[in-house]
C-alpha positions in Angstrom: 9.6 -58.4 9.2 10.9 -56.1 12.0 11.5 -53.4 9.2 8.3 -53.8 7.7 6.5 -53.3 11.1 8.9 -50.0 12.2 8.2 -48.6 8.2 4.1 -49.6 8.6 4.6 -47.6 12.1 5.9 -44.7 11.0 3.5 -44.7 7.9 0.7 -44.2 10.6 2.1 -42.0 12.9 2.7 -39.8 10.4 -1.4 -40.2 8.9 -2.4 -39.3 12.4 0.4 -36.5 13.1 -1.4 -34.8 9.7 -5.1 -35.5 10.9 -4.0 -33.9 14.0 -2.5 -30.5 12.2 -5.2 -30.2 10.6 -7.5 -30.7 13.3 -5.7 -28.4 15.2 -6.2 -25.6 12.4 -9.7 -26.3 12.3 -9.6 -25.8 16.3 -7.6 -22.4 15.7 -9.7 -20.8 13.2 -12.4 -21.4 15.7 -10.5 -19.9 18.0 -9.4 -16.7 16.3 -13.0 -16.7 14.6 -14.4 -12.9 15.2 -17.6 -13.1 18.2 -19.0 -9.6 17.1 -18.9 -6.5 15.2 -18.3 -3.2 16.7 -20.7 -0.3 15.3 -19.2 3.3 15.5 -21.7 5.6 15.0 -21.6 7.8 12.0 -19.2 5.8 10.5 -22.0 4.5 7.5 -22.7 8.0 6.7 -19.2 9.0 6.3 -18.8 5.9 3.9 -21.8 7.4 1.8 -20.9 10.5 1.7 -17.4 9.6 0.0 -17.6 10.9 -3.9 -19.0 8.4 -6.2 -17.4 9.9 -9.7 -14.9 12.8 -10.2 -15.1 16.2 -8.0 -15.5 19.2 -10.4 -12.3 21.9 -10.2 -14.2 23.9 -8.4 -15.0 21.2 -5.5 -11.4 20.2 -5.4 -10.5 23.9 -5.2 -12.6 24.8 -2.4 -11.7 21.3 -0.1 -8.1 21.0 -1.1 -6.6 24.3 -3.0 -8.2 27.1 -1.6 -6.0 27.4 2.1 -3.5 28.6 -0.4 -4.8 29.7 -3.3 -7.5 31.3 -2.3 -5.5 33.4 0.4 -1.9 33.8 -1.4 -0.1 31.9 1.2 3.3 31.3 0.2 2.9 33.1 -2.9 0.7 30.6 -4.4 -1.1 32.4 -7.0 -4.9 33.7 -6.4 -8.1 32.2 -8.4 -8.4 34.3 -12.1 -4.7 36.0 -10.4 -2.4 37.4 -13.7 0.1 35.4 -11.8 -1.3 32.5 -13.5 -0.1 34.1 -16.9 3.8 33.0 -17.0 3.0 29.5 -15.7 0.4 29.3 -18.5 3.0 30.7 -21.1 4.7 27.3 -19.8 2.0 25.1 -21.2 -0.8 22.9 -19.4 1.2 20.2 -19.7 3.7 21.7 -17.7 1.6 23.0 -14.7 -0.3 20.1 -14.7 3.0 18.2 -14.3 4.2 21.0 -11.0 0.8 20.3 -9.5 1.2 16.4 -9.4 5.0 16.6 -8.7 4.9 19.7 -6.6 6.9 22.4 -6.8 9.1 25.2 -5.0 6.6 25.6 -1.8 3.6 23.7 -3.2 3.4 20.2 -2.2 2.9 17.2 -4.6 -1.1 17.4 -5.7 -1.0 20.2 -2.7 -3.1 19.4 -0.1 -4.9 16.7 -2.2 -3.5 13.1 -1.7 -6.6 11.4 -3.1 -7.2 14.0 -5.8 -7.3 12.0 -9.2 -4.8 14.0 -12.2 -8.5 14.2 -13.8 -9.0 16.5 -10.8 -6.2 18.6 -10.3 -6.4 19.2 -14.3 -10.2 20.4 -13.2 -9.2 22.7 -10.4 -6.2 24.3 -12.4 -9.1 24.8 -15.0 -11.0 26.6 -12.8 -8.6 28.4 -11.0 -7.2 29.8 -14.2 -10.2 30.6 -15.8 -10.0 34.3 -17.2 -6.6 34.7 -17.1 
């Protein structure tokens, strides 16, 4: 009988050790529960403003390319530049691979870390364009 009682003891101590865990989490999500938002200002229009679809070459070009292409900086080649020619004779493929890797002084996707590959094929497209 005496083991009977100590086992039926324990069996609801534990019962009432899990009601109380879980009581507890209830109490502690309560707790931790957020009591407001914070509003910064300007913050929805910047959301809006992000692109919705793919930039064209020529967007990417001027907001991400054009610091060095567009000025020659560390011998990156100019827009419609004959430069262009013996990277062409390389293939597409090719450049389109430097761009995304990087290459000698040109930075993987350059200056563009959330440029898709759609979009850095577009802006070598339109940097290249009558070469």
């Amino acid at each position: 009988m005496n083991k009977l009682t100590l086992a039926f003891a324990l069996l609801l101590t534990t019962f009432g050790i899990h009601a109380s865990a879980d009581a507890d989490k209830e109490a502690l999500a309560k707790r931790l529960a957020p009591i407001g938002q914070v509003h910064v200002a300007g913050a929805a229009a910047a959301a809006d403003a992000a692109p919705s679809g793919p930039r064209s070459g020529e967007k990417v070009y001027q907001t991400a390319c054009f610091a060095c292409h567009g000025t020659g900086a560390l011998d990156a080649p100019k827009k419609g530049d004959a430069a262009w020619k013996p990277r062409l004779e390389q293939g597409f493929d090719t450049l389109l691979k430097h761009s995304i890797e990087g290459i000698r002084n040109m930075p993987a996707r350059g200056t563009c870390g959330d440029c898709s590959d759609d979009e850095i094929a577009a802006a070598i497209k339109f940097m290249t364009e009558g070469v």
